[in-house]
C-alpha positions as CSV (number, residue, x, y, z in Angstrom):
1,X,42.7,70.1,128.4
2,X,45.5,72.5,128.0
3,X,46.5,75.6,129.3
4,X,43.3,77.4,129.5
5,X,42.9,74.8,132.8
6,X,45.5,76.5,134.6
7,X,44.3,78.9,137.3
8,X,45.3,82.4,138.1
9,X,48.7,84.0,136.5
10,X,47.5,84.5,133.3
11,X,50.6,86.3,132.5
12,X,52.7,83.9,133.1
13,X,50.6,81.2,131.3
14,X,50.4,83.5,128.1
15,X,54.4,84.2,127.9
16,X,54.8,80.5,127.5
17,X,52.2,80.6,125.1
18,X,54.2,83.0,122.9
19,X,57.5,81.1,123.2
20,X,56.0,77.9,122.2
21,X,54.4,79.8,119.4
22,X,57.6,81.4,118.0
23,X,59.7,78.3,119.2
24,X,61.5,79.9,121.2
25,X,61.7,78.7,124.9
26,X,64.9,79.0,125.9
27,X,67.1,76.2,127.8
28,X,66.8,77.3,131.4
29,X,63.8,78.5,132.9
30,X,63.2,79.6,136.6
31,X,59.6,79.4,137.9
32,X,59.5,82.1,141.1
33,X,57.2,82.9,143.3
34,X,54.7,82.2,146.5
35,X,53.8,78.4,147.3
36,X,50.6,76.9,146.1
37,X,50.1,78.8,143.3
38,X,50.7,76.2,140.6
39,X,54.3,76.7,139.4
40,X,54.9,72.8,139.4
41,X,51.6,72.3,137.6
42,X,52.4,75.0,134.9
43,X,56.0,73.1,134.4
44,X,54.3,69.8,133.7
45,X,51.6,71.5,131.2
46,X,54.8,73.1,129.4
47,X,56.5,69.4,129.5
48,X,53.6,68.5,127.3
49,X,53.7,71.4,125.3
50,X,57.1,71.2,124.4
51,X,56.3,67.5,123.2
52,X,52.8,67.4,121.8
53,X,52.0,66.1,118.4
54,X,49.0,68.1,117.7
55,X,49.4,72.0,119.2
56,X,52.3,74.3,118.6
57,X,51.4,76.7,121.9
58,X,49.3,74.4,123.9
59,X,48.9,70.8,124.7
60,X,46.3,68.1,123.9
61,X,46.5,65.6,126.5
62,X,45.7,63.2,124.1
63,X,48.3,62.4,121.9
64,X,50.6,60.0,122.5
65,X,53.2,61.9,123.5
66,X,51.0,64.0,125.9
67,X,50.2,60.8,127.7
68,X,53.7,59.7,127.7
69,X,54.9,62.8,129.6
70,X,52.2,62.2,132.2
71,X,53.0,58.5,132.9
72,X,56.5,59.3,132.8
73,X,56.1,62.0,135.6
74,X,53.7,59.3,137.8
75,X,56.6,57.0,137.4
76,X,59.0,59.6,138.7
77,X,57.0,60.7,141.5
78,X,56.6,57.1,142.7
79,X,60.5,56.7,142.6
80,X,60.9,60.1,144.7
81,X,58.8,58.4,147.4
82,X,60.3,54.8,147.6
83,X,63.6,56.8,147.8
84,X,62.3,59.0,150.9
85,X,61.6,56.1,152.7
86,X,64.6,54.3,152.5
87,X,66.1,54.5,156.3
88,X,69.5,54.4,154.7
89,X,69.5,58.5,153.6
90,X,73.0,58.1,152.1
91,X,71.9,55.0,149.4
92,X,68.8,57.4,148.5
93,X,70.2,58.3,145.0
94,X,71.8,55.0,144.3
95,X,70.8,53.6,140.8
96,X,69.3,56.7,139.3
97,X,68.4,56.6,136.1
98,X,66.5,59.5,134.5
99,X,63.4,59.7,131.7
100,X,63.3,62.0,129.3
101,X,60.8,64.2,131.3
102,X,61.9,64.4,135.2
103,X,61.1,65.8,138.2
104,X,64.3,66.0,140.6
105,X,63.7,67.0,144.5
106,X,65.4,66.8,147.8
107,X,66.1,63.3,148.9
108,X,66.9,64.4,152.2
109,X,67.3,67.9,153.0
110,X,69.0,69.0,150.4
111,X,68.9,68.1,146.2
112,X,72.2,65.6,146.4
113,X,75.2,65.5,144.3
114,X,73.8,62.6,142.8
115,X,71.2,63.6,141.0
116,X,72.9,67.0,139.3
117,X,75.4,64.2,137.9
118,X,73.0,62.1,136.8
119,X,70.9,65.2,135.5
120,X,74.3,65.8,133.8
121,X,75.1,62.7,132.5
122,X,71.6,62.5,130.9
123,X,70.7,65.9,129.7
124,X,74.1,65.6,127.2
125,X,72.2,61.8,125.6
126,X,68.8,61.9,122.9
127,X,65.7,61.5,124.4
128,X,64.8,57.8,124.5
129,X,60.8,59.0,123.0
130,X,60.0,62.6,123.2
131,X,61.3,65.7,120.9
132,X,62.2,66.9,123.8
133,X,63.9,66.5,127.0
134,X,62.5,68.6,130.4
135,X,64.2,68.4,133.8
136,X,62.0,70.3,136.4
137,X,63.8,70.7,139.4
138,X,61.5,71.5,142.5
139,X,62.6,73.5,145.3
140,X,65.8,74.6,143.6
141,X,66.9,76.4,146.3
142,X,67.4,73.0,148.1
143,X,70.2,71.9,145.5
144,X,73.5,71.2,147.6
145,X,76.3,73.8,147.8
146,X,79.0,71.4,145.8
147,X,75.9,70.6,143.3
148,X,75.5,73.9,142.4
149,X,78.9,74.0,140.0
150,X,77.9,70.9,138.6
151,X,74.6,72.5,137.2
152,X,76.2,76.1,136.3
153,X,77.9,74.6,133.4
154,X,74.8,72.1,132.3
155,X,72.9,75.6,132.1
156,X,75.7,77.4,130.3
157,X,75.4,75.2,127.5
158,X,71.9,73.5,127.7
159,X,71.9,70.7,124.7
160,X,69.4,72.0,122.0
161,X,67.1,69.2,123.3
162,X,66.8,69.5,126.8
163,X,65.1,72.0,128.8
164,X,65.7,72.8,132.5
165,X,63.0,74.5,135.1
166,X,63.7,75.2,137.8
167,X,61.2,76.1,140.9
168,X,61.7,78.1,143.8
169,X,59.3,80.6,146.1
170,X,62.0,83.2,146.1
171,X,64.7,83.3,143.5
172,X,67.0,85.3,146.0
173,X,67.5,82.3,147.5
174,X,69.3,81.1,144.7
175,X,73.0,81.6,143.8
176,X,73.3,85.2,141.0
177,X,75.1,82.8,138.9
178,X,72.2,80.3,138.9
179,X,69.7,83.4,138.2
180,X,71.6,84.7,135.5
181,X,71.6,81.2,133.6
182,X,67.7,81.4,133.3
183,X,64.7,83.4,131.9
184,X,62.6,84.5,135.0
185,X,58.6,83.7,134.6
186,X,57.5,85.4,137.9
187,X,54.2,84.2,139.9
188,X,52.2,85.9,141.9
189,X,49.1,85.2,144.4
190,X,46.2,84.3,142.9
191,X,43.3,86.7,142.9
192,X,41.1,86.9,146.1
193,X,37.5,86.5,143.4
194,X,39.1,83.3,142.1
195,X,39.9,81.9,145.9
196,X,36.8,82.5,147.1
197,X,34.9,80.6,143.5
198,X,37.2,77.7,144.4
199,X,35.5,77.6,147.9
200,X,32.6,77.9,147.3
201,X,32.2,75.7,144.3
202,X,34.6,72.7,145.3
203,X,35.1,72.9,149.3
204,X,31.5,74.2,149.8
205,X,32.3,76.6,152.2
206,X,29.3,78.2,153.9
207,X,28.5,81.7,152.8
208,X,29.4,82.8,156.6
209,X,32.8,81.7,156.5
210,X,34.0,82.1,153.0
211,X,35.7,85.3,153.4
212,X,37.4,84.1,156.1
213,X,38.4,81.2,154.5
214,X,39.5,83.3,151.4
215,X,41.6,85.0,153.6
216,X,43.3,82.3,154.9
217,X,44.1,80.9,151.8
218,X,46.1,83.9,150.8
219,X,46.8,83.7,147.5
220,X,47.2,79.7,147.2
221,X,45.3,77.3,144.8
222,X,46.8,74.5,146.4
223,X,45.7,76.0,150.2
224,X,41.8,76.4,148.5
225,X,41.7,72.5,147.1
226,X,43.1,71.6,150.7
227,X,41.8,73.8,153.0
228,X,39.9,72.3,156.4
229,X,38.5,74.6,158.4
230,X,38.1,72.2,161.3
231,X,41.7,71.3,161.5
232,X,42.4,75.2,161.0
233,X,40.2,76.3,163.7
234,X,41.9,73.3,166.2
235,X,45.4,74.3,165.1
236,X,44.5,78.1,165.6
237,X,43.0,77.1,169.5
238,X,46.0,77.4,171.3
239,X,47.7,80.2,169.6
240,X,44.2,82.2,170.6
241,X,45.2,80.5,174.4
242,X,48.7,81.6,173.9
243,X,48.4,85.1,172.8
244,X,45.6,86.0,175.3
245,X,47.9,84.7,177.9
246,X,51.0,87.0,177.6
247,X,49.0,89.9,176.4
248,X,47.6,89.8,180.3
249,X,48.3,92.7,182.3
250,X,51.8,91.1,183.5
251,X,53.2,87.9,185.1
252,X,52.5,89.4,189.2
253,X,48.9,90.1,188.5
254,X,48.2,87.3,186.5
255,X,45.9,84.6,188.2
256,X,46.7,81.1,188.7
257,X,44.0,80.2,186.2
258,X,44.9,82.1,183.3
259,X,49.3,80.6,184.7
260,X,47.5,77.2,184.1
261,X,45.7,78.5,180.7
262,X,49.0,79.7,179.6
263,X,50.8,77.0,180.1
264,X,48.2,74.3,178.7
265,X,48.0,76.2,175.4
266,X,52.6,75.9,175.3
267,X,51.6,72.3,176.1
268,X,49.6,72.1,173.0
269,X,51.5,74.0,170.7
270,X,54.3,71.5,171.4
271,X,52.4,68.2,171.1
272,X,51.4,69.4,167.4
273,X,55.2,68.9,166.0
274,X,53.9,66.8,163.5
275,X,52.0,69.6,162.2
276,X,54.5,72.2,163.3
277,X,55.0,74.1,159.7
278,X,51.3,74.5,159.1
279,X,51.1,75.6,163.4
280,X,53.6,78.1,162.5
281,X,52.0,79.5,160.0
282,X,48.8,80.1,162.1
283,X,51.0,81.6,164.2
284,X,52.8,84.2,161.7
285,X,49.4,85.1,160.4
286,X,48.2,86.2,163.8
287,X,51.6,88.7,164.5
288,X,51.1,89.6,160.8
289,X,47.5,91.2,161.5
290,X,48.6,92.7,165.0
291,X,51.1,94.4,163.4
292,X,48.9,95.8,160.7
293,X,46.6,96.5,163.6
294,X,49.7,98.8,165.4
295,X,50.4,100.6,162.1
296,X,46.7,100.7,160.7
297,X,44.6,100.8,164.0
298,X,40.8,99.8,163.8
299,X,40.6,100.0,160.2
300,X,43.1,97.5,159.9
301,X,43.3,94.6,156.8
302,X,43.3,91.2,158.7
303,X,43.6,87.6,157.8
304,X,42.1,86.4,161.0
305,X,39.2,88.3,160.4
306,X,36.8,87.2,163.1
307,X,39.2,88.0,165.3
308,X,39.5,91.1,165.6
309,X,38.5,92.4,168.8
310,X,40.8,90.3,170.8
311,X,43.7,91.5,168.7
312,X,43.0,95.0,168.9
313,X,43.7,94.4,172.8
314,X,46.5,92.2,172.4
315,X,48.2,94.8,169.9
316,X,47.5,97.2,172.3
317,X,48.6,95.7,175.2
318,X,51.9,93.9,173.6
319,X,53.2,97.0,171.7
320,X,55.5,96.5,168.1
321,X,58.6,95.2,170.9
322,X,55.8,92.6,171.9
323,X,55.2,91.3,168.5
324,X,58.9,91.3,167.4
325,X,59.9,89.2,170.0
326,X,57.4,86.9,169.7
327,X,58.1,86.8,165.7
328,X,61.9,86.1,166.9
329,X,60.4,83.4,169.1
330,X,58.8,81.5,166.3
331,X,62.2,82.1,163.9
332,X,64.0,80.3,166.3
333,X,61.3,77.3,166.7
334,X,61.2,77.2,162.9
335,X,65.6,76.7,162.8
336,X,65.3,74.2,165.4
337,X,62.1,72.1,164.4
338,X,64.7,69.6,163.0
339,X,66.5,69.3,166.3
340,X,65.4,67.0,169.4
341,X,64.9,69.9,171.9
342,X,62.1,70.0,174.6
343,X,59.6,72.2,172.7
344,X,57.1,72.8,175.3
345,X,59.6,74.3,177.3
346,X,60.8,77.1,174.2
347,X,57.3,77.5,174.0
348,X,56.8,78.3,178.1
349,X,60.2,80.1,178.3
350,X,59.1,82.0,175.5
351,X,55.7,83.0,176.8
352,X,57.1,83.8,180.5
353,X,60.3,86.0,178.7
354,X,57.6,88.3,176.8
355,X,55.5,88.8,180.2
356,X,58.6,89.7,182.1
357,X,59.3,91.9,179.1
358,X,56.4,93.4,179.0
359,X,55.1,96.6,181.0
360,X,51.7,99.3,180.6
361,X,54.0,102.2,180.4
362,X,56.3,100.8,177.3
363,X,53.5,99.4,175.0
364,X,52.4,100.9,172.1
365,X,48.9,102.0,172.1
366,X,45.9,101.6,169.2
């Protein structure tokens, strides 16, 4: 138990250490950086810390109080969920009432009103147990426009017993005034030897494809404990379809088969909305290595590794004007995933738009 569990960011884990040891971890807190990397997780192990009855810089697990913090946050996570589910979104916060440890995040779309006022109204009382009172608000950058005043001057101020976190992937999403409330502890991708030990130790990844799945993982704990390389390799089928598609010489020479191809694999693409984030992804990667192909050539770094000789002729034959407007293709399916719009048909109008676009003399060469 404790913090010597934690994976990867090592500096971030030791500059909690040293405020705990010197007692000094100030009131507001904001935990930035790249997704899966354990920011939440860190946040709960300080929750502990901050309340355990045995360590000064590190938690026991053990003690009561340790085991208080953890069934409080089970208890809060279960509430979070009963409250997604309710059809009714606007009822979601009614009847909130708040533990001394908390984790607040969206209820819809967006952190409510609601629950900054009740994080208010709370934060300012004792804790009913603990020393010490932790709010760790997930996906800060969620928290609603008219909330966000409500919170400034909570943070201004924090009560000597209550500490705030808050978590976000990139702290420029959040408003300078929020920033400048609380003491950055930055995160950073985890380190590739680590990635690939995960792998191989807990997924059992096969020697063959553990670089490859190292590489996929980029960086994230959370995408190494997860990770499926089956559903990876189904979701990353059509996009391979796609691609090959409208990197073809052009829409007048292209033969009915590979029309059919093309328009199967936008077919497919659209039938996976219910997986469309971790699609999108797949898809990102795959411009993300063709464009390091186009400024790198052959020598390139790729994610999608294996690859690589398809993508050196699809760089080649779609140019940087290519991959940019297939990258604006994808921006504009990722603002709209929450609308009811006909996605096969962005996907095909998409696909037939970058083959009109595209001509031998105006791409950009390996």
């Amino acid at each position: 138990m404790g913090f010597n569990t934690f994976l990867g960011n090592e500096n971030a884990v030791a500059g909690l250490r040293s405020m705990l040891a010197s007692q000094s971890v100030p009131g507001a807190m904001l935990f930035a950086g790249p997704d899966g990397v354990g920011k939440k997780t860190l946040a709960t192990m300080l929750a502990k810390a901050l309340n355990c009855e045995t360590l000064n810089d590190d938690y026991c697990g053990d003690c009561r109080h340790c085991r208080k913090v953890e069934e409080t946050l089970a208890l809060t996570r279960q509430d979070l969920a009963r409250r997604r589910e309710m059809k009714d979104a606007g009822r979601r916060a009614d009847g909130l009432v708040y533990f001394d440890v908390e984790l607040i995040e969206p209820l819809t779309r967006f952190i409510l009103i609601e629950q900054i006022r009740q994080l208010r109204s709370t934060a300012y009382s004792l804790p009913f147990e603990l020393r010490n009172r932790v709010f760790i608000i997930d996906q800060a950058q969620t928290i609603h426009w008219q909330a966000v005043d409500l919170l400034l001057k909570v943070l201004e101020e924090p009560p000597e017993t209550t500490r705030f976190i808050l978590i976000c992937p990139n702290s420029s999403e959040l408003r300078p005034t929020l920033r400048s409330r609380c003491q950055r502890v930055s995160f950073r991708p985890v380190g590739a030897p680590l990635v690939e030990r995960l792998l191989r130790e807990e997924k059992k990844v096969p020697a063959s494809q553990l670089k490859l799945a190292t590489a996929i993982c980029a960086g994230s704990i959370a995408a190494a404990k997860t990770l499926d390389l089956a559903a990876f390799d189904r979701r990353r089928k059509p996009w391979i379809s796609f691609l090959d598609a409208i990197a073809s010489r052009d829409g007048r020479s292209m033969p009915p088969g590979q029309w059919k191809t093309l328009l199967e694999s936008a077919k497919e693409l659209a039938d996976a909305r219910s997986e469309l984030e971790a699609s999108l992804r797949i898809g990102y990667s795959l411009l993300r290595d063709l464009l390091q192909i186009l400024e790198g050539g052959a020598g390139a770094q790729v994610l999608n590794m294996d690859l690589t000789t398809p993508m050196n002729a699809w760089a080649a034959r779609l140019g940087l004007e290519g991959v940019e407007r297939l990258k604006s293709g994808l921006d504009d399916t990722y603002r709209l995933q929450t609308r009811n719009i006909n996605q096969q048909l962005g996907w095909e109008s998409l696909a037939i738009e970058c083959i009109s676009e595209s001509c031998p003399e105006g791409a950009n060469r390996v």
